[in-house]
VOBA-1610 file (N, C-alpha, C; in pm, whole numbers, padded with zeros to 5 digits, always signed):
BEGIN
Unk+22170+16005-03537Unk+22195+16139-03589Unk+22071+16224-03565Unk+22078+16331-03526Unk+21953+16441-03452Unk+21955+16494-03642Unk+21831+16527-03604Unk+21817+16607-03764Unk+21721+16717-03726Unk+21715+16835-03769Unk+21657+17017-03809Unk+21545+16969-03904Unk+21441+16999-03925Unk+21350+16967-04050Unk+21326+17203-04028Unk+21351+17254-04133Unk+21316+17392-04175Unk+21127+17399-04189Unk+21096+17495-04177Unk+20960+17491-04222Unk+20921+17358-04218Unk+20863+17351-04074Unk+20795+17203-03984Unk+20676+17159-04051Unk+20604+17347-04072Unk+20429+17338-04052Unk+20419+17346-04233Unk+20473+17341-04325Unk+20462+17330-04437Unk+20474+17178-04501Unk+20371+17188-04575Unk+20378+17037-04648Unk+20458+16940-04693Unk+20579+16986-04726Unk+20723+16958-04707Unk+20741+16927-04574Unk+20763+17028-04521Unk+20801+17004-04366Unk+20776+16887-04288Unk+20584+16901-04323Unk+20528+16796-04254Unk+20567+16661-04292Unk+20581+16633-04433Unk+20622+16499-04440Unk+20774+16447-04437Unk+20855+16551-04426Unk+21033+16513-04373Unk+20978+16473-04246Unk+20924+16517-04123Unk+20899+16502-04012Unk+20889+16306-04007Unk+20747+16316-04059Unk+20669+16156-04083Unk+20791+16058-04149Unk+20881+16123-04259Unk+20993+16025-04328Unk+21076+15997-04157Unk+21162+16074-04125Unk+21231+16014-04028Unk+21212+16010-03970Unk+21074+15948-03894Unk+21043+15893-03767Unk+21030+15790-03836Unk+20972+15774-03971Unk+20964+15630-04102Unk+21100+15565-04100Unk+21206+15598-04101Unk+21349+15584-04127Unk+21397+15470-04067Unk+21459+15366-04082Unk+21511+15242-04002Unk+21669+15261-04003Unk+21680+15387-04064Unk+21838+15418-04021Unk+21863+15561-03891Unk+21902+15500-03828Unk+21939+15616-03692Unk+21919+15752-03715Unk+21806+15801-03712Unk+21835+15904-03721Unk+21670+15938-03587Unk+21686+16098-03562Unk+21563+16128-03480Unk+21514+16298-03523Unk+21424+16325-03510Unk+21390+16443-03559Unk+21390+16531-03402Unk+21459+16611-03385Unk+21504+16684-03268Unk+21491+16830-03267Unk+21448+16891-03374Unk+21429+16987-03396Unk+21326+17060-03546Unk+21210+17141-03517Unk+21183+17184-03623Unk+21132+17348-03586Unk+21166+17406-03726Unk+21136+17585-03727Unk+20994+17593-03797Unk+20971+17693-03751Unk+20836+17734-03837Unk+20850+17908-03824Unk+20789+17978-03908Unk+20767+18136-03875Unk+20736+18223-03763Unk+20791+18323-03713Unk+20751+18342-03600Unk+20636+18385-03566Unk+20539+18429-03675Unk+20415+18488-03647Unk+20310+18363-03674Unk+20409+18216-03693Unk+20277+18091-03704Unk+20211+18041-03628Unk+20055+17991-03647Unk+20015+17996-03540Unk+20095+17794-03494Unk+20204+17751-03584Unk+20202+17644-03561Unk+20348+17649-03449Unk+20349+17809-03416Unk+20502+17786-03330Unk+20427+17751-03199Unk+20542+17638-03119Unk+20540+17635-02996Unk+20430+17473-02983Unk+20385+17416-03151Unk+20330+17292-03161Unk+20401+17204-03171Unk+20370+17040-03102Unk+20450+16934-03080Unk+20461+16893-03215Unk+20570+16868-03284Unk+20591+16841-03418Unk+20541+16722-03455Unk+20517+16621-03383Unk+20442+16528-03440Unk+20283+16522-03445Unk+20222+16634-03383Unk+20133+16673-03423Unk+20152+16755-03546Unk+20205+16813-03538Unk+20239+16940-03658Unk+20153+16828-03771Unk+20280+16725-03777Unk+20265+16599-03936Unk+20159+16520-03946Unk+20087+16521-03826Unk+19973+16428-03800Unk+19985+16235-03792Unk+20115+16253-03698Unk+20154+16146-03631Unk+20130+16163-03489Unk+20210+16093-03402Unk+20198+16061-03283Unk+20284+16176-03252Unk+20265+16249-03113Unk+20324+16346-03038Unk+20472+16301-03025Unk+20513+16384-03034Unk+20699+16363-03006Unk+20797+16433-02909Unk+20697+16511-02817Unk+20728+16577-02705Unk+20850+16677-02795Unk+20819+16742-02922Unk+20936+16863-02911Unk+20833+16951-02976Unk+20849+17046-02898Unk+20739+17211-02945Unk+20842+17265-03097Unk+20789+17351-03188Unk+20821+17429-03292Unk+20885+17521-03247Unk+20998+17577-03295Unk+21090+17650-03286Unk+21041+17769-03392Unk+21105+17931-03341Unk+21073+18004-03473Unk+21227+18028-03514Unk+21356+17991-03434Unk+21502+18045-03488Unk+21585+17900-03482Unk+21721+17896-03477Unk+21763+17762-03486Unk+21835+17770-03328Unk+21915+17993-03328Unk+21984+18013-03237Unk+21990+17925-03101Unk+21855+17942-03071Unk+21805+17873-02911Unk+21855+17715-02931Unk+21852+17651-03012Unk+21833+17485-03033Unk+21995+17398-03105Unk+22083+17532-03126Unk+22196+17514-03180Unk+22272+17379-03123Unk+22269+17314-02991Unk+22344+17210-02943Unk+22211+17085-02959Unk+22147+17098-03038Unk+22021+17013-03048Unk+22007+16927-03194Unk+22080+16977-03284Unk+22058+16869-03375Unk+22227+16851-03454Unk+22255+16738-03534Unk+22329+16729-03642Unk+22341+16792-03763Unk+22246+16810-03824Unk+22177+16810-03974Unk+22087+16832-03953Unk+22046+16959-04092Unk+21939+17054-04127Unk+21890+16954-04243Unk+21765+16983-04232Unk+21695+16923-04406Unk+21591+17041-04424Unk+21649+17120-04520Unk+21558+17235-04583Unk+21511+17253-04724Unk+21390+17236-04726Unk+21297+17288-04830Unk+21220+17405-04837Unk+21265+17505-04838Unk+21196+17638-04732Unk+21237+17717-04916Unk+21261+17820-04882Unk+21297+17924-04980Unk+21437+17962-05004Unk+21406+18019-05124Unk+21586+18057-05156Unk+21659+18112-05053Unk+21614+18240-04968Unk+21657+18348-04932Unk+21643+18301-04772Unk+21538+18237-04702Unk+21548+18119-04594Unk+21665+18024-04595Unk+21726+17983-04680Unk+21812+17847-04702Unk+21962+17898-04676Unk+21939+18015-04778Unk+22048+18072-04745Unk+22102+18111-04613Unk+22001+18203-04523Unk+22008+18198-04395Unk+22080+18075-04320Unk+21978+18001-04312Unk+22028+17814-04239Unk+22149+17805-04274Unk+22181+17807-04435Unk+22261+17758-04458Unk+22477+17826-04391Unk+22402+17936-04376Unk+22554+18044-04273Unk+22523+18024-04143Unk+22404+17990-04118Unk+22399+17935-03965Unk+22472+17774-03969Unk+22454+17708-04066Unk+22518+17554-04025Unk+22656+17585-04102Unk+22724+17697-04122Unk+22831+17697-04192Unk+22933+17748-04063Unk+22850+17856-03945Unk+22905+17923-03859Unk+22966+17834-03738Unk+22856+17685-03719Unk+22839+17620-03657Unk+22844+17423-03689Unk+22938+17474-03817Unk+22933+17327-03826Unk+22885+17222-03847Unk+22732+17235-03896Unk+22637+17112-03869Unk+22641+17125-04029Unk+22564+16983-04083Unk+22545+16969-04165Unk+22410+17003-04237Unk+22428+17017-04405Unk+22285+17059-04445Unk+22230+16977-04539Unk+22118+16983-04570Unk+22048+16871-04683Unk+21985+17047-04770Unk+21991+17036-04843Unk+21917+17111-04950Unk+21847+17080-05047Unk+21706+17083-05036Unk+21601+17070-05188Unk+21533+17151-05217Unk+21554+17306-05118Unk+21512+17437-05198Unk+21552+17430-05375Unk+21497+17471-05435Unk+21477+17527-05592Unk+21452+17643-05612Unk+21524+17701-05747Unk+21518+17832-05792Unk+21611+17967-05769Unk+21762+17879-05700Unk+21894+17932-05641Unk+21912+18005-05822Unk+21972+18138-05821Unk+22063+18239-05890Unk+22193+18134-05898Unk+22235+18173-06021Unk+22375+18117-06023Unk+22482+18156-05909Unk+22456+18304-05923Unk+22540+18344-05744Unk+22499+18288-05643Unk+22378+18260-05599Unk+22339+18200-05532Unk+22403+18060-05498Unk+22426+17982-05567Unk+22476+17873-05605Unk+22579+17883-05564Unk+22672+17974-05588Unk+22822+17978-05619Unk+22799+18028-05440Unk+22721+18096-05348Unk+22778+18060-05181Unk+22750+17966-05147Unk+22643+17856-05174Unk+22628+17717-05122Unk+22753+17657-05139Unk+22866+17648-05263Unk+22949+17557-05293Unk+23049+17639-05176Unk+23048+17774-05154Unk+23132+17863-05049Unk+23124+17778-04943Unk+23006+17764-04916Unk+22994+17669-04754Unk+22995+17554-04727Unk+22989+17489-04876Unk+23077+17331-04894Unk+23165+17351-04867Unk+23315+17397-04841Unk+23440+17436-04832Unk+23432+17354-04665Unk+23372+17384-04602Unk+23364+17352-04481Unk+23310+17338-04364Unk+23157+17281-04461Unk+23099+17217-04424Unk+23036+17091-04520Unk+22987+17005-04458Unk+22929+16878-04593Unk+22795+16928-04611Unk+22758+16941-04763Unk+22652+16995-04814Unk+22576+16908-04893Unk+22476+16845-04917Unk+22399+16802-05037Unk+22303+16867-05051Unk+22328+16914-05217Unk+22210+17011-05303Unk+22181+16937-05385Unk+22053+16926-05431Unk+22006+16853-05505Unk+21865+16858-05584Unk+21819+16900-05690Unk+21675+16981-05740Unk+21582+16905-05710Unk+21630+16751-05688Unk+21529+16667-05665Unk+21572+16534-05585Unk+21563+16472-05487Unk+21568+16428-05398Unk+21540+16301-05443Unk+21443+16269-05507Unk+21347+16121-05557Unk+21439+16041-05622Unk+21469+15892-05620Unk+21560+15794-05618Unk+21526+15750-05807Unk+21416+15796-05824Unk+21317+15775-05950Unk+21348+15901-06046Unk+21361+16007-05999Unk+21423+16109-06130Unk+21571+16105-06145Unk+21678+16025-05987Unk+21791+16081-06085Unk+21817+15970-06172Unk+21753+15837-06115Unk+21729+15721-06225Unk+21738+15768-06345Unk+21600+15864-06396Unk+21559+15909-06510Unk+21701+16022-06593Unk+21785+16063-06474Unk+21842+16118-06533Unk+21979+16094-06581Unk+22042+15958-06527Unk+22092+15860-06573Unk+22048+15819-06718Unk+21949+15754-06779Unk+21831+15728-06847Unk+21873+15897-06975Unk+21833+15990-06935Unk+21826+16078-07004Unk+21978+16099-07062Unk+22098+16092-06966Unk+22234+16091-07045Unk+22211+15975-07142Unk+22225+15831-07137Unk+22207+15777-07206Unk+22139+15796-07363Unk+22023+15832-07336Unk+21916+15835-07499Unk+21963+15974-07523Unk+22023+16063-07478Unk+22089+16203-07536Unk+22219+16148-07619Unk+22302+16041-07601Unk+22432+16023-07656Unk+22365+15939-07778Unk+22298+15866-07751Unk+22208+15755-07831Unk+22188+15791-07944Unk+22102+15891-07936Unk+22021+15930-07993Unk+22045+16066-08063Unk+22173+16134-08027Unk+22250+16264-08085Unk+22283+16238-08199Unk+22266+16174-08335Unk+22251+16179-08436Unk+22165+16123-08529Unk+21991+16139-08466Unk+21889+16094-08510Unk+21810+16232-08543Unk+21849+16298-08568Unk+21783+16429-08579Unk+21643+16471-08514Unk+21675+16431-08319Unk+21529+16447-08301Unk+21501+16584-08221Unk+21436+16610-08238Unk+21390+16757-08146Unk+21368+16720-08004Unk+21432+16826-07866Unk+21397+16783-07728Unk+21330+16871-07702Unk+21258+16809-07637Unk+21150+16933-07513Unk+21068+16875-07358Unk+21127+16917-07316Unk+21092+16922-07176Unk+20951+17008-07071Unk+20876+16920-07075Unk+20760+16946-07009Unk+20717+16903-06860Unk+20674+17014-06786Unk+20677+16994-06606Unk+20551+17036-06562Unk+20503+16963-06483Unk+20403+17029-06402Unk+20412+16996-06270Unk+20347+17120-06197Unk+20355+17145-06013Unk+20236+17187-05978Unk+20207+17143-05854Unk+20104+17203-05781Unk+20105+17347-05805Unk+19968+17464-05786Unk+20002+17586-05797Unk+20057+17635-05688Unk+20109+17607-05619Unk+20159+17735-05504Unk+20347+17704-05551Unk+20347+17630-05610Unk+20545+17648-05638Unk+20531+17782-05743Unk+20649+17825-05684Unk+20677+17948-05750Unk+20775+17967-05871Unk+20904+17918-05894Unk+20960+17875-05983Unk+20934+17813-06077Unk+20980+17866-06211Unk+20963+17797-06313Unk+21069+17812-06431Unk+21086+17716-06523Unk+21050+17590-06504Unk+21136+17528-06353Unk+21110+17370-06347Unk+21106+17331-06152Unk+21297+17328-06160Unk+21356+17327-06081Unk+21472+17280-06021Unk+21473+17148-06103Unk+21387+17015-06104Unk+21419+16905-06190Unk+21406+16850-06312Unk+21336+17023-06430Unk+21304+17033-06543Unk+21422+17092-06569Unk+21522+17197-06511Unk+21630+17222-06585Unk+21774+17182-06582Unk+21747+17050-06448Unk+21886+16965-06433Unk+21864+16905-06539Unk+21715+16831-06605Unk+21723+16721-06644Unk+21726+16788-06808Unk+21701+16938-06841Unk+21787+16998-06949Unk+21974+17016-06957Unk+21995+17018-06863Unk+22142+17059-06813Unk+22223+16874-06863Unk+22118+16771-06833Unk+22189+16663-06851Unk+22196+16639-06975Unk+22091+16686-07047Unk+22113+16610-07190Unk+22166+16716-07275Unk+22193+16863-07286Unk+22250+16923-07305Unk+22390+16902-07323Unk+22454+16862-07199Unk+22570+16834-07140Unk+22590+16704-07219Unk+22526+16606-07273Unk+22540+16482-07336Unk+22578+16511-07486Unk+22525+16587-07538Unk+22507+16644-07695Unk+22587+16773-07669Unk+22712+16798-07579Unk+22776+16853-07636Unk+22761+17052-07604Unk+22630+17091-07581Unk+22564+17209-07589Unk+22596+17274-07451Unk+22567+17361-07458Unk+22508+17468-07318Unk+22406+17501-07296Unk+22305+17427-07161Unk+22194+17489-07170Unk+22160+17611-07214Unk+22245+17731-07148Unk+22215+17851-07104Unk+22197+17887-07239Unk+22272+17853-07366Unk+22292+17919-07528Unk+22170+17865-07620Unk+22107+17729-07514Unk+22007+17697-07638Unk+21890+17628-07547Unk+21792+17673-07445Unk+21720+17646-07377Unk+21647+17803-07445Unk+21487+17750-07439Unk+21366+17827-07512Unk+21251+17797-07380Unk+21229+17915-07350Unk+21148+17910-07254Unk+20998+17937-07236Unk+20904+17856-07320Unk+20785+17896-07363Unk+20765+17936-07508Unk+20685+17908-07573Unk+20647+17980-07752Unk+20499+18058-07754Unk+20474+18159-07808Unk+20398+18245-07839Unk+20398+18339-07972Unk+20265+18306-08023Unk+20257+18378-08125Unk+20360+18315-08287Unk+20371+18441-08404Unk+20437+18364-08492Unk+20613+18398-08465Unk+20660+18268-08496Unk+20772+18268-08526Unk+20896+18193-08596Unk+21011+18215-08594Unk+21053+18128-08706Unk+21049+17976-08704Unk+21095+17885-08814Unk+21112+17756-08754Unk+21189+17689-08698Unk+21118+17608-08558Unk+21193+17570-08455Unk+21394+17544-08482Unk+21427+17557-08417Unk+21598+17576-08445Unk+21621+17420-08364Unk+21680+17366-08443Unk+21690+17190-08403Unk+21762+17202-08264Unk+21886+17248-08267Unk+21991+17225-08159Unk+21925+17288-08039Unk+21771+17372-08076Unk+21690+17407-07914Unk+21650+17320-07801Unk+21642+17306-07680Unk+21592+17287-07612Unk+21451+17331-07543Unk+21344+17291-07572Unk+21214+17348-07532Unk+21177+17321-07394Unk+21126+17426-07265Unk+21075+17387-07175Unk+20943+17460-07187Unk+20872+17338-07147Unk+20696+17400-07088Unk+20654+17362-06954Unk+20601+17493-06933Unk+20572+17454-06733Unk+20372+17443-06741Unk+20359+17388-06670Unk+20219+17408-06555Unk+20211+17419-06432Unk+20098+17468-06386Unk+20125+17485-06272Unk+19924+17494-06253Unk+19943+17373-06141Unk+19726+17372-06149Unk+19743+17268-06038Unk+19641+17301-05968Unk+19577+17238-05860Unk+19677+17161-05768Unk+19674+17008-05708Unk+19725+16978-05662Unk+19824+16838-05662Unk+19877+16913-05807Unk+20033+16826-05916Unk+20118+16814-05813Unk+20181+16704-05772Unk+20287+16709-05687Unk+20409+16689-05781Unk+20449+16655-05868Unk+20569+16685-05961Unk+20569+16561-06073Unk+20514+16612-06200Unk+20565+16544-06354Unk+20625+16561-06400Unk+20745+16513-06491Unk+20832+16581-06549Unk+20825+16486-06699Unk+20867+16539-06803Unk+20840+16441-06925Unk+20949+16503-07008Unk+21066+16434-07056Unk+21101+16483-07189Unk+21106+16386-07335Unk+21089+16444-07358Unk+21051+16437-07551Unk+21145+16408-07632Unk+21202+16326-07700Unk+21243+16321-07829Unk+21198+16278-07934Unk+21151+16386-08027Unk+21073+16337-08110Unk+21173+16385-08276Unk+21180+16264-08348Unk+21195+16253-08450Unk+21084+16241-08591Unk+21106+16206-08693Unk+21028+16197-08790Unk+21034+16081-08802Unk+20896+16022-08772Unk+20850+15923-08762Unk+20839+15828-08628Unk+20927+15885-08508Unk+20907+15845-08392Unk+20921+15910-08256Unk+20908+15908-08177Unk+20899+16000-08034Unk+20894+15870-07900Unk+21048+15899-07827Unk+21078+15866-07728Unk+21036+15979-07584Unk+20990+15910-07473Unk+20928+16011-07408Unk+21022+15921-07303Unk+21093+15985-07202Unk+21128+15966-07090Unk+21048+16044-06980Unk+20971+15930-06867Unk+20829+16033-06764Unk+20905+16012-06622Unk+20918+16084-06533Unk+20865+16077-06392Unk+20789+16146-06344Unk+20691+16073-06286Unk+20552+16121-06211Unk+20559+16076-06071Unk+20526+16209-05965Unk+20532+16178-05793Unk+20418+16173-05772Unk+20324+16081-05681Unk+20207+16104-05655Unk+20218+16108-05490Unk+20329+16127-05461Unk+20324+16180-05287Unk+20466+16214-05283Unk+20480+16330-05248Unk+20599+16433-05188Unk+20705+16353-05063Unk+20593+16199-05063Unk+20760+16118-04923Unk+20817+16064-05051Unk+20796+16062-05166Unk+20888+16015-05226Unk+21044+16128-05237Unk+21009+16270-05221Unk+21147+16338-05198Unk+21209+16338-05041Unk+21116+16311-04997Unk+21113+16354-04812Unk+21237+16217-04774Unk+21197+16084-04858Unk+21267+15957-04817Unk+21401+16011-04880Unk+21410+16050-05011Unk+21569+16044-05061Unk+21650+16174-04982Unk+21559+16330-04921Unk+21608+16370-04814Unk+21673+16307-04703Unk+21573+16232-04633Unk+21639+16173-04524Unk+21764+16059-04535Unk+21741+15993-04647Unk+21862+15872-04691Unk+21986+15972-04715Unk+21949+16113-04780Unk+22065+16204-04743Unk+22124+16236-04619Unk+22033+16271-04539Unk+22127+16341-04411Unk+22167+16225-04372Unk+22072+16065-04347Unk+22207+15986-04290Unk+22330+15977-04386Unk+22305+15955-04498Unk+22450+15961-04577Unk+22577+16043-04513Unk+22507+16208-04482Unk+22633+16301-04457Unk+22671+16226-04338Unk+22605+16161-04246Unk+22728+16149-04087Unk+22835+16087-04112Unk+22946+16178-04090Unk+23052+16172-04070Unk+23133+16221-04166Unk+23050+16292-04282Unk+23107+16291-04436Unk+23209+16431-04394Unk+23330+16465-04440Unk+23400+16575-04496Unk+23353+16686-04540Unk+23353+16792-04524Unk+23299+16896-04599Unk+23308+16910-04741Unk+23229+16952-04804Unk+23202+16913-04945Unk+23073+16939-05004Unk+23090+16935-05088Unk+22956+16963-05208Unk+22913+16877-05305Unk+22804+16790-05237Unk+22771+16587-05275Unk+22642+16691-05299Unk+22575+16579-05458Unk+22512+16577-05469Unk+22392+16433-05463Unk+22326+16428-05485Unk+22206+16254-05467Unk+22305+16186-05529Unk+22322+16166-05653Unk+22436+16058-05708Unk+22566+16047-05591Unk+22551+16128-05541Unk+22716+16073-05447Unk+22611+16003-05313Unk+22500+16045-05307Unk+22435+15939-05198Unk+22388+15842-05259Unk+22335+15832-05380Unk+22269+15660-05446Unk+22366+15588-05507Unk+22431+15642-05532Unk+22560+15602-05600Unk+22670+15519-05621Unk+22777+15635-05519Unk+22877+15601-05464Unk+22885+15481-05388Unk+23046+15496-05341Unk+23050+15391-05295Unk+23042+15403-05154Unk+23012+15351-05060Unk+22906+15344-04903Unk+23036+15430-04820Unk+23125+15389-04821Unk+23198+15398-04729Unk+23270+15556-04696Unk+23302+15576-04612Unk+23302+15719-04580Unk+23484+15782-04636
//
């Protein structure tokens, strides 16, 4: 399977590159974009990652390279993804998505271009948070009549822009969804200054954002007299780059549709 890596020359980029040439499942990296004013267009992408040369130069559009790959794997930006994403909708190919920080409308054209094409979106890629978020349904049903307070705490490197991350508010959305609630009616986004006392059925998120955090996530249940902490901590970004790539091989051959990681770790293998 040929695979697109979006934004080659970005740190992301660079290590999707290094994952599937890492990959022992068929796949080849055949194509990557970078900006057109970078100075990394027109560089052999395995230099780009700081592997071995791979004889394919950086692309700045997909147009030119359209009969060149299978599957896109993009971590680029909302408003970038979107792009790719009507280019592999126009043309058929498949997409991997781990952009973060999609609008609910936003959202609602990705599932548009599931219709017909195969899509996996997913806030987090890592085989280890949706574990955790498995884990988190669980001690949410568990634990929904222990009277404990939740709160959800994240930290990122500083250059992510979103907040809280794509895998601080699935992993609110899950236990929410366990106890019954709606994020959207009882998620608290930061505290400042005085105010009343905490409202039990809240959901608390706290972000950071400093130096060079590649992704923590921690939630809290704390009761009187005890506190359950469910953690995932990344200390290298191939840990999303691998559950990317175990995605796009997943899609070959898949139906058009709108799969998320659980339908790739998951499910059952067969197509």
């Amino acid at each position: 399977m040929r695979v697109a890596i979006a934004g080659a020359a970005g740190r992301m980029g660079k290590t999707l590159i290094e994952a599937v040439t890492q990959s022992e499942a068929d796949l080849q990296v055949t194509v990557g974009t970078v900006l057109a004013d970078d100075p990394a267009l027109g560089v052999d992408l395995g230099l780009l990652a700081g592997i071995s040369a791979l004889n394919i130069p950086s692309v700045s559009t997909l147009e030119a390279v359209v009969e060149q790959f299978d599957v896109l794997i993009d971590f680029t930006s909302c408003a970038a993804t979107l792009e790719h994403l009507e280019f592999c909708r126009a043309h058929g190919k498949a997409i991997v998505i781990g952009t973060t920080g999609f609008s609910e409308q936003e959202k609602q054209l990705i599932a548009g271009a599931a219709k017909q094409i195969p899509v996996v979106f997913a806030p987090n890629m890592s085989v280890g948070v949706n574990l955790c978020l498995k884990l988190l349904d669980m001690a949410a049903r568990v634990l929904a009549d222990d009277d404990m307070d939740i709160e959800i705490v994240e930290a990122h490197h500083r250059y992510k822009k979103d907040a809280p991350s794509g895998t601080a508010l699935r992993m609110g959305e899950v236990v929410a969804d366990a106890l019954g609630r709606n994020l959207k009616d009882v998620a608290v986004y930061g505290r400042e200054g005085m105010s009343e006392e905490r409202d039990r059925n809240t959901i608390g998120f706290a972000t950071v954002r400093a130096g060079d955090i590649v992704g923590d996530h921690t939630v809290i249940f704390a009761g009187l007299g005890e506190r359950i902490e469910i953690t995932h901590k990344a200390s290298s970004r191939m840990t999303f780059a691998k559950g990317a790539v175990r995605a796009a091989a997943w899609l070959d051959g898949r139906a058009a549709g709108l799969y998320s990681i659980d339908d790739v770790l998951f499910a059952a293998k067969s197509v």
